[in-house]
VORO-454647 format. One record per atom (N, C-alpha, C): residue in one letter; x, y, z. Coordinates in steps of 0.001 Angstrom, whole numbers, plus 500000, padded with zeros to 6 digits. Atoms other than C-alpha are relative to their C-alpha. Layout:
N
AXYZ
...
END
This chain:
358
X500523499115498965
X387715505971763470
X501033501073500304
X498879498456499166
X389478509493764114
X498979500512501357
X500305499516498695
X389460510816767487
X501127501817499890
X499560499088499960
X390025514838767891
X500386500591501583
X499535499831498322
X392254516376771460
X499055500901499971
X501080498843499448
X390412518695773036
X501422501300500089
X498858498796500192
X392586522384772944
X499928500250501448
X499875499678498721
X393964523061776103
X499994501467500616
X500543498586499842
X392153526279777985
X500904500540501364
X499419499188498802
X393894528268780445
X500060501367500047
X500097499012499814
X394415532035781408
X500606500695499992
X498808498848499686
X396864535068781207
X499719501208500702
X500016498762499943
X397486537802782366
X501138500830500530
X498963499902499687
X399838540373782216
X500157500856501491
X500159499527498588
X401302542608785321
X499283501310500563
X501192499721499196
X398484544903785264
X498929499948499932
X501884500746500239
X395653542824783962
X499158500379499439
X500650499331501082
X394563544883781395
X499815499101498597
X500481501262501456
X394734541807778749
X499404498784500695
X500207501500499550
X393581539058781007
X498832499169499763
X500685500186500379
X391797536645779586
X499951498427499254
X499967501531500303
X390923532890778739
X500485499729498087
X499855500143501224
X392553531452775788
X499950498730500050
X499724500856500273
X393190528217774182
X501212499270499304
X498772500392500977
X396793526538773167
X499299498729499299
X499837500957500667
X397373524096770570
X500269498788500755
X499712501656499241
X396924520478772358
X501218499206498813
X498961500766501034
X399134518961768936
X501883501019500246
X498771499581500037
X401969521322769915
X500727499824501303
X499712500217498696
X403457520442773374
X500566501327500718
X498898498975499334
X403727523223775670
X501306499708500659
X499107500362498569
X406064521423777922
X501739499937498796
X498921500085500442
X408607521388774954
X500286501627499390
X500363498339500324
X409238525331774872
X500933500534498799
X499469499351501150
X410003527404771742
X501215501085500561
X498634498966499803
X413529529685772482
X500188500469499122
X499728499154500936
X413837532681770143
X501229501071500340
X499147498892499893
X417356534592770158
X500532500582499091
X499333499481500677
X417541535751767529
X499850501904499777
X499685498957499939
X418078539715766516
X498303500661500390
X501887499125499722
X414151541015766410
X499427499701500894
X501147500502498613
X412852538952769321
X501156500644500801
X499287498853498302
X415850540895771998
X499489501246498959
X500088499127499670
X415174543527770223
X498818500832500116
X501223499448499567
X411734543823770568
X499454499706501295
X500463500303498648
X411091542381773954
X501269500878500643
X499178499300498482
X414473543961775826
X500932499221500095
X499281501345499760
X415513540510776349
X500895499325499675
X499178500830500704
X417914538004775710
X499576498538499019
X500836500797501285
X415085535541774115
X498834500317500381
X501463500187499814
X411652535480773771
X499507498473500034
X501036500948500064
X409011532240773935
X498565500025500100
X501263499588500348
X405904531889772802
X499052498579499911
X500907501513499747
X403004528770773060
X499080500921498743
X500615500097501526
X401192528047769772
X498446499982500805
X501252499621499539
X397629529151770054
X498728498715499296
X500614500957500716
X394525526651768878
X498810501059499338
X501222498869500980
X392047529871767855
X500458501244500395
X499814498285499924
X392431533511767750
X499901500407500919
X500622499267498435
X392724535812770784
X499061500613499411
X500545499296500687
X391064538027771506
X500682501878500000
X499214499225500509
X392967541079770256
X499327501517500817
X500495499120499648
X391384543849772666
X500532501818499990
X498822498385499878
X392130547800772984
X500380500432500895
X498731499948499203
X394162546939775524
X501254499571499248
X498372500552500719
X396662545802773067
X500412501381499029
X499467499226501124
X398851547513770974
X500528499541498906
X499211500832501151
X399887546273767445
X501280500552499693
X499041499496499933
X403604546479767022
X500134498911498013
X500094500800501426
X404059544952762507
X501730500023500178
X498626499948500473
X407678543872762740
X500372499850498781
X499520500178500598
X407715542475759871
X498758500017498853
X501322499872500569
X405182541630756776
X499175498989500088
X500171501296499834
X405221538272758129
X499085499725501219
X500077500027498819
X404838539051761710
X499378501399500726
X500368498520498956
X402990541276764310
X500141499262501332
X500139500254498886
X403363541316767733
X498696501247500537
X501171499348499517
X400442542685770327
X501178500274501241
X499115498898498477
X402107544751773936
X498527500235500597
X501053499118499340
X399879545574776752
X500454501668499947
X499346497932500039
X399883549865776172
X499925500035501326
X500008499502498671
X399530549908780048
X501205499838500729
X498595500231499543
X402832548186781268
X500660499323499132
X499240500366501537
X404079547160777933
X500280498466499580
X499677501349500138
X404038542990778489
X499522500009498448
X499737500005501495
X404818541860774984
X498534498888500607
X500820501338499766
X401328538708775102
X499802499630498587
X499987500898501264
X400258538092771337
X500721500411498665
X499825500223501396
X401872536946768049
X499501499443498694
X500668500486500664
X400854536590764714
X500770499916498832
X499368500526501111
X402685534509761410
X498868499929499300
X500732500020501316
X400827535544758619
X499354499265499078
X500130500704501549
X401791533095756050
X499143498810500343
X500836501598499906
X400038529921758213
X499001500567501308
X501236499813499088
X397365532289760111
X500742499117501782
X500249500216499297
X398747531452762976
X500455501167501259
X499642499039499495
X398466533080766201
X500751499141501719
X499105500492499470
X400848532342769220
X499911501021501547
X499483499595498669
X401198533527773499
X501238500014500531
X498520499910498893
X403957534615775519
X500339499228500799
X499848501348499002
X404857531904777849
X500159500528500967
X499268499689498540
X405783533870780882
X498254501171500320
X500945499497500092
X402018535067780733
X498863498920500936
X500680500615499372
X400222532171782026
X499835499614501137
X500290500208498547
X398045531579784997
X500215499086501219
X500039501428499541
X398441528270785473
X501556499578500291
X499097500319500512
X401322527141786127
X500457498531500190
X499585501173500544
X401354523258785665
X499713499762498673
X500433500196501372
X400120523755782124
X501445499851499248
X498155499978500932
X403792524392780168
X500912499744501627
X498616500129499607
X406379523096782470
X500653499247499210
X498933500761500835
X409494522570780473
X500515498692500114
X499033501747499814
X410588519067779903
X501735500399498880
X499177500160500922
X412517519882776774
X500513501901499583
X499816498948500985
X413970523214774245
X500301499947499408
X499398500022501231
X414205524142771104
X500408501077499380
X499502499138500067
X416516526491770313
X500141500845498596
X500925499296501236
X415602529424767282
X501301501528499796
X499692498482500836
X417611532499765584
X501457500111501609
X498856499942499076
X421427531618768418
X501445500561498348
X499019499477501014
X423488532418765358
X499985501249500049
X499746498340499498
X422404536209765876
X500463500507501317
X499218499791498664
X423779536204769255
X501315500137499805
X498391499914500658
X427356535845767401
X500633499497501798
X499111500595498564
X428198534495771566
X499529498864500460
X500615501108499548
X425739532128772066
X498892500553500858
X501050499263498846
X423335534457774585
X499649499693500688
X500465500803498987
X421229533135777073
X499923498139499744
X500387501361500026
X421130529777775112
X501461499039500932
X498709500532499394
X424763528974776638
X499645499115501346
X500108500432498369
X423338528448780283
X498818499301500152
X500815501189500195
X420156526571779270
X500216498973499882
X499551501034500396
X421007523330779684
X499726498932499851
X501067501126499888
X418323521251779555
X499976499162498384
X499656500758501293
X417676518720776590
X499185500480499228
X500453498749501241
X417335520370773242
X499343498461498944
X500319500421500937
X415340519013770547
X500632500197498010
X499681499336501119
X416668521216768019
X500656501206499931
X499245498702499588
X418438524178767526
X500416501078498337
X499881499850501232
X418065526198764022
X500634501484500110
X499379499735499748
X419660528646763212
X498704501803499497
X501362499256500016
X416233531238762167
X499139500479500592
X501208499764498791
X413548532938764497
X499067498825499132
X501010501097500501
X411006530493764386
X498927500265499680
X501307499649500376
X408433532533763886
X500122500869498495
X499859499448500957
X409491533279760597
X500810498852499140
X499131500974500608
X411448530176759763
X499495499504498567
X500165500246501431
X409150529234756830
X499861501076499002
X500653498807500902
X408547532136755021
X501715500678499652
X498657499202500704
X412663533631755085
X500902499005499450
X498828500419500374
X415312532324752848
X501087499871500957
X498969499421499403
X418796532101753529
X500444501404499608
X499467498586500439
X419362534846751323
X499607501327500175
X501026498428499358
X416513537259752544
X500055500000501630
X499200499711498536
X418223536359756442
X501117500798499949
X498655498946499759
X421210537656755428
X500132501187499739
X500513498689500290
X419809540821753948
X499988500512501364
X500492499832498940
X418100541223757026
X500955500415501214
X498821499764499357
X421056540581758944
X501041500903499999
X498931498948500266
X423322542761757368
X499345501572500152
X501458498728499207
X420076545532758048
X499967500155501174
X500155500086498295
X420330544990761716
X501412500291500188
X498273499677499645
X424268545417761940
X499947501142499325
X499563498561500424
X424178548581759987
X498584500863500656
X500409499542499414
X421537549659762243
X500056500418501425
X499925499966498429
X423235549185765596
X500563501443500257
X499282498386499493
X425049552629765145
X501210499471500804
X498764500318498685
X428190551123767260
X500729501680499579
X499689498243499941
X429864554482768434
X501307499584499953
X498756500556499574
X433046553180769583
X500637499427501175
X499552501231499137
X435176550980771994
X499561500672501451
X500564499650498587
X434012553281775208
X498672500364499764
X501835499317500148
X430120553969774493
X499668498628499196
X500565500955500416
X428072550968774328
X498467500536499267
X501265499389500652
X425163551264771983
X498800499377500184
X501025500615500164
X421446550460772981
X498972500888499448
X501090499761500480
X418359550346771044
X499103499016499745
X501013501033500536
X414902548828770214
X499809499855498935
X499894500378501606
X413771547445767237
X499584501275499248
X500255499614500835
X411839550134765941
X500710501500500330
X499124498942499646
X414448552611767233
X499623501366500192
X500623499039499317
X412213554772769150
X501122500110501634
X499118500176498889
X414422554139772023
X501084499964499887
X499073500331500146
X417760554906771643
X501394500685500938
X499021499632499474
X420962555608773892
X501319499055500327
X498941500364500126
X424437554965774827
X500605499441501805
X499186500411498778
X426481553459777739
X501108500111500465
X498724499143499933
X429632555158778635
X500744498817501396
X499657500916499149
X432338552502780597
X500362500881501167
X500266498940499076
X432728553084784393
X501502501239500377
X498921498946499741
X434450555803785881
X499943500969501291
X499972500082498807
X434982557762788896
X498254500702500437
X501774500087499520
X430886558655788748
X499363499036500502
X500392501260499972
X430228555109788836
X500229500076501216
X499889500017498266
X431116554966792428
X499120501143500891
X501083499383499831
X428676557595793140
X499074500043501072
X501066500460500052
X425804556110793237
X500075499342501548
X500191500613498605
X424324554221796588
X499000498954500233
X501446501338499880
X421963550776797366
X499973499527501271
X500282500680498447
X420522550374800484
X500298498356500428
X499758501473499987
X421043546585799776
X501147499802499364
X498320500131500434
X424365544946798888
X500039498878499148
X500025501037501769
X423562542792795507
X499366500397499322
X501391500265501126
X421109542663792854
X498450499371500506
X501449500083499130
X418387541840795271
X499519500916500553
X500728498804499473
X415688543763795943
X499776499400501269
X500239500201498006
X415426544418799901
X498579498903500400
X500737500865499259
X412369542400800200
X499944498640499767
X500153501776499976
X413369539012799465
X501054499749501098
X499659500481498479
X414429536617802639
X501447500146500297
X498400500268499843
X417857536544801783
X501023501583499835
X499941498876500466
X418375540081801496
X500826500749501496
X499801499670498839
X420039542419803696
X500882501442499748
X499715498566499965
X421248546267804902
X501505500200498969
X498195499453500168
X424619547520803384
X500437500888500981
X499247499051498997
X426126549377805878
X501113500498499420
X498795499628499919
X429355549239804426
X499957500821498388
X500259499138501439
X427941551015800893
X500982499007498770
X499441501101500885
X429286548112798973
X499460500655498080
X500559499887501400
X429244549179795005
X499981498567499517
X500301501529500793
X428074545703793864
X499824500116498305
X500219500234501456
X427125546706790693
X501794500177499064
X498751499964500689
X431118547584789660
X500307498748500256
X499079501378499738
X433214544249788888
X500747500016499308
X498747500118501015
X436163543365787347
X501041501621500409
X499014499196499466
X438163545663789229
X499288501580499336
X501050498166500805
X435569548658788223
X500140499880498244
X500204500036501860
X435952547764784039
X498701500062499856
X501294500875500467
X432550546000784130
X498934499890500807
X500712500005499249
X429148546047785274
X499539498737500487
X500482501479499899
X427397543482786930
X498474499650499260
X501690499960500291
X424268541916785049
X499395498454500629
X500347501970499639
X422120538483785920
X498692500176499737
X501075500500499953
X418972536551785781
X498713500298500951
X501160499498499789
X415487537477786629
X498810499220500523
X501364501178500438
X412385535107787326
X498785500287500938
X501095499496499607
X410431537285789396
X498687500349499832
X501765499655501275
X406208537464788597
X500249501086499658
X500325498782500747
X406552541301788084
X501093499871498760
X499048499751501249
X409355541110785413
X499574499005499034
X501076500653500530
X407333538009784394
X499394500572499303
X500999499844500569
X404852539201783981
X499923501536499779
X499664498129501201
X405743543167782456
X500632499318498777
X499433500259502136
X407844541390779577
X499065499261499797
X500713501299500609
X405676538483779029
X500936498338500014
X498707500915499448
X408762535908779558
X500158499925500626
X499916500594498752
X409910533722781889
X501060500415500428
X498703499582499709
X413579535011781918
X500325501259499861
X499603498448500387
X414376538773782397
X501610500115500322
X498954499378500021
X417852540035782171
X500573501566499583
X499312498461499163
X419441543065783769
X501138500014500233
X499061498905500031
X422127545547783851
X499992500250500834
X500471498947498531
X423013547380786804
X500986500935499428
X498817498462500607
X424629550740785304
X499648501307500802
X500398499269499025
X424560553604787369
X499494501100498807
X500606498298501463
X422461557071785658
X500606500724499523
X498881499175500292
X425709558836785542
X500527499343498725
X499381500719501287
X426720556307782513
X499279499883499200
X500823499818501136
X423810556329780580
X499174501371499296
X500200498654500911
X423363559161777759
X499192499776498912
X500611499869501646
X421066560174775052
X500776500032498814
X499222499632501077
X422374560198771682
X500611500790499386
X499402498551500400
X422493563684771470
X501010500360501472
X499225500021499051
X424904563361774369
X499746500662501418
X500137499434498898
X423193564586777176
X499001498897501244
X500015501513498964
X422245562773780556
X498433499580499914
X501230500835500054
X419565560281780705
X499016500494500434
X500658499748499729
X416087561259781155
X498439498858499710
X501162500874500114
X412741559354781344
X498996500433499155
X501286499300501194
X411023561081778440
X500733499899498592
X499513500390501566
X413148559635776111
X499104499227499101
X500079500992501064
X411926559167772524
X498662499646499982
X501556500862499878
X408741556789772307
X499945499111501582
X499822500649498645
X409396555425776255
X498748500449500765
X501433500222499235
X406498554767778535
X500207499653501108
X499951500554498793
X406440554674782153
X499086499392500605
X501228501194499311
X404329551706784269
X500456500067501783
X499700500168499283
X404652552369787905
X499278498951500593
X500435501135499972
X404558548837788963
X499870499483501519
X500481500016498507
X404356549138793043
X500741501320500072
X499863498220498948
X404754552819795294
X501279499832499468
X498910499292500069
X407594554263793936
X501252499235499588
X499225500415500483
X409003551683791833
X499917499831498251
X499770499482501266
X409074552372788022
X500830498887498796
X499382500624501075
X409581550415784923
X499170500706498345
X500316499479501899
X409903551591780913
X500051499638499318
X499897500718501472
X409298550242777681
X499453501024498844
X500008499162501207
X409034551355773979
X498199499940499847
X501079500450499874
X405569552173773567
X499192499790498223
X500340500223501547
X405585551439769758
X500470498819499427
X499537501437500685
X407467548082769588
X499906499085501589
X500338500842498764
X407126547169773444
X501223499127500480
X499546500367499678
X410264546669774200
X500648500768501478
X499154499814498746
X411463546397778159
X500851500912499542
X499186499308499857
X413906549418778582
X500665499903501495
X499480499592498831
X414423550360782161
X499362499051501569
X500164499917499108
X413743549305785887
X500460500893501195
X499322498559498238
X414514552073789127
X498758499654500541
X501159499430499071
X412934553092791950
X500507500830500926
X499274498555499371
X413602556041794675
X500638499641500861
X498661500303499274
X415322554040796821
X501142499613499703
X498953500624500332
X417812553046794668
X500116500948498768
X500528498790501097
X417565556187792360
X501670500160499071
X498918499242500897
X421400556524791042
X500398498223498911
X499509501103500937
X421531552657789310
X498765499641499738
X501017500442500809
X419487551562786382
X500074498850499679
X499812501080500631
X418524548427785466
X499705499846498691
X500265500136501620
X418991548097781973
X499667498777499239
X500007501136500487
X417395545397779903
X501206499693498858
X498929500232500567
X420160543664778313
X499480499379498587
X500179500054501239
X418347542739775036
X500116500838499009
X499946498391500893
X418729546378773902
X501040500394499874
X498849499503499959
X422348546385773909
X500386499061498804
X499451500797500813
X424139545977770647
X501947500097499966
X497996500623499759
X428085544858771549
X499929499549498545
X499770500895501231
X429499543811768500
X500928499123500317
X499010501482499514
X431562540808770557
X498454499231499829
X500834501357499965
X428012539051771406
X498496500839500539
X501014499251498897
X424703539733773240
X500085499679501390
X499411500210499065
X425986538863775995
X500818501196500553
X499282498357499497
X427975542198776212
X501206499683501061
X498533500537498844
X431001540204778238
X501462500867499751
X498774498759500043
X433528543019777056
X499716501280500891
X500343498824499469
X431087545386779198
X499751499549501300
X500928500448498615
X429389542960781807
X500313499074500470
X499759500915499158
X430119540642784261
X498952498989500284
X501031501030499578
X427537537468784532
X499627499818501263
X500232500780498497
X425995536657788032
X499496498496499890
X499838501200500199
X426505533150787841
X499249499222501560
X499947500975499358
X425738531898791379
X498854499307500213
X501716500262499738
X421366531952791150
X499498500881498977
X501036498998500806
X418667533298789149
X499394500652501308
X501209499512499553
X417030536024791229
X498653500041500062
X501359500588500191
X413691534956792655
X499973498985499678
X500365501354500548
X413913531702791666
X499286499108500416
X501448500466499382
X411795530539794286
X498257500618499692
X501540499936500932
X408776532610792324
X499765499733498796
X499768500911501869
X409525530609788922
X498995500087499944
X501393500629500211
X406655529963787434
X500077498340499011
X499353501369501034
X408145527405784942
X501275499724500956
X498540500203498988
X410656526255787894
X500578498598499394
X498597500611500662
X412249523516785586
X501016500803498878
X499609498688501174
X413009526322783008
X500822500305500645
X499177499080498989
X414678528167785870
X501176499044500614
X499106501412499437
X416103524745786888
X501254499966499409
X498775500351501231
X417804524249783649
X501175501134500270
X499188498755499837
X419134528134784191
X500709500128500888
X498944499895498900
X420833527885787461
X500882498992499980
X498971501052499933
X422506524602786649
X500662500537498740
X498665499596501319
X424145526468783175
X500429500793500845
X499302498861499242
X424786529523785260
X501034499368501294
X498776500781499098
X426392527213788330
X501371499785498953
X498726500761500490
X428508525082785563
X500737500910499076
X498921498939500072
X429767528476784373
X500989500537500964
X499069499709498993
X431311528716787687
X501306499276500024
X499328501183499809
X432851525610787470
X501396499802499290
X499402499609500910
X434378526447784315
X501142500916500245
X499476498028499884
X436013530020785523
X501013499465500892
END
């Protein structure tokens, strides 16, 4: 006697609901044990420092709200064209098609028990997998959504294709770009511009969460390390949620005075293939609108510091960028709107026991 699961149905949608729409995961694949991708094509097509994705049990449905982004000949990803959330993938060689995890409605469907960690060898630092610290199943050293289909010897091609694509400029100009290098500029270390700038609030919190509060005293939070280094940290807010498609966003705080076009002139919002999503009154986020990768966050009250997604930065120490950036170790921002709040769990207890460490 065989007995077949039933595919487990639930709902997405991204943050402006232009893909939303009932799907079905794979019941034989456990959401609760989540896929972790860091390797070079997943930051640099999401923004991010990894992507994750839940194995699908039938086809979306692929609407013209999506945009097809073909990374590879293996792989496509889908982007909402409206606010650029990365939502579906598709592996060729075994038809299969795959969701964003930081997409779903539900949220007792995938809570993390476990991870399995995918393509940390292209991090050359270890990246976000460092502060995950929950129990791993595995840990290879391949994106996983490509793991059967590449050699070792057609990774290292690949690899050595992605390092002679970062453009590194030199030891003061950090170099970011997306994958399909529609998006590309530089990061100049700080200097007496960097002090500039002004934030009605005195951290990396936006003014309307509880714990939040005035600056009076014009505190530059984002300089650290005695002004060398910026500050960056953790994310787990629904809108950053749900604009990348991931559960974990990571940000930059660089002021506009430090970030330049390639052709050396100052930053502008019409760079390239970049797409703006104003995502509440007068607060603004950008992505590539040909590979869908997170670029920017601002808004007018806080108009002279950018938040830069830190998947688009290629350091040649790590992705981590710790020769440029300073970690905020003490919380994930928002972490009380997790949606996967053991995910986030795991993340504030690596990020604490980096304190511990220091």
């Amino acid at each position: 006697m065989s007995f077949s699961v039933s595919p487990i149905t639930c709902s997405i949608s991204c943050l402006c609901g232009h893909t939303a729409q009932e799907i079905a995961l794979d019941p034989l694949v456990k959401p609760s044990s989540l896929q972790v991708c860091h390797c070079n094509p997943c930051r640099y097509t999401s923004g991010l420092l990894c992507s994750s994705y839940l194995v699908l049990y039938s086809p979306p449905i692929l609407s013209t709200s999506l945009r097809e982004y073909k990374q590879s000949n293996n792989v496509s990803r889908w982007f909402c064209a409206t606010c650029g959330a990365h939502v579906f993938a598709h592996v060729k060689q075994h038809n299969k098609y795959l969701v964003a995890a930081g997409l779903l409605t539900t949220p007792d469907i995938a809570q993390t028990e476990s991870l399995q960690h995918w393509g940390v060898k292209d991090t050359k630092d270890g990246g976000l997998a460092i502060f995950l610290t929950g129990p791993r199943t595995n840990e290879k050293g391949l994106c996983w959504l490509e793991v059967d289909k590449i050699t070792d010897e057609e990774h290292s091609r690949q690899e050595s294709s992605c390092l002679e694509d970062t453009g590194h400029l030199d030891s003061d100009r950090l170099h970011a770009r997306c994958h399909c290098g529609g998006i590309e500029f530089y990061v100049t270390a700080p200097d007496v511009s960097s002090s500039n700038a002004s934030s009605p609030w005195p951290d990396l919190l936006v003014p309307y969460h509880s714990a939040s509060s005035d600056n009076p005293q014009d505190v530059k939070w984002w300089l650290r390390a005695g002004n060398t280094k910026y500050l960056a940290g953790t994310c787990a807010c629904t809108s950053c949620r749900r604009a990348s498609g991931f559960p974990i966003q990571t940000w930059a705080f660089i002021p506009k005075s430090n970030i330049f076009k390639m052709d050396n002139s100052s930053l502008s919002f019409d760079l390239g293939t970049m797409q703006r999503y104003e995502s509440s009154p007068a607060i603004f986020r950008e992505f590539c609108n040909r590979c869908g990768a997170t670029v920017f966050w601002h808004c007018q009250e806080r108009p002279g510091v950018i938040d830069v997604s830190v998947g688009l930065l290629r350091s040649t120490n790590g992705a981590r960028a710790e020769e440029w950036l300073e970690w905020a170790t003490g919380r994930v921002s928002f972490s009380e709107d997790a949606h996967n709040k053991p995910l986030i769990q795991m993340l504030e207890t690596g990020l604490q026991g980096k304190i511990s460490q220091t």
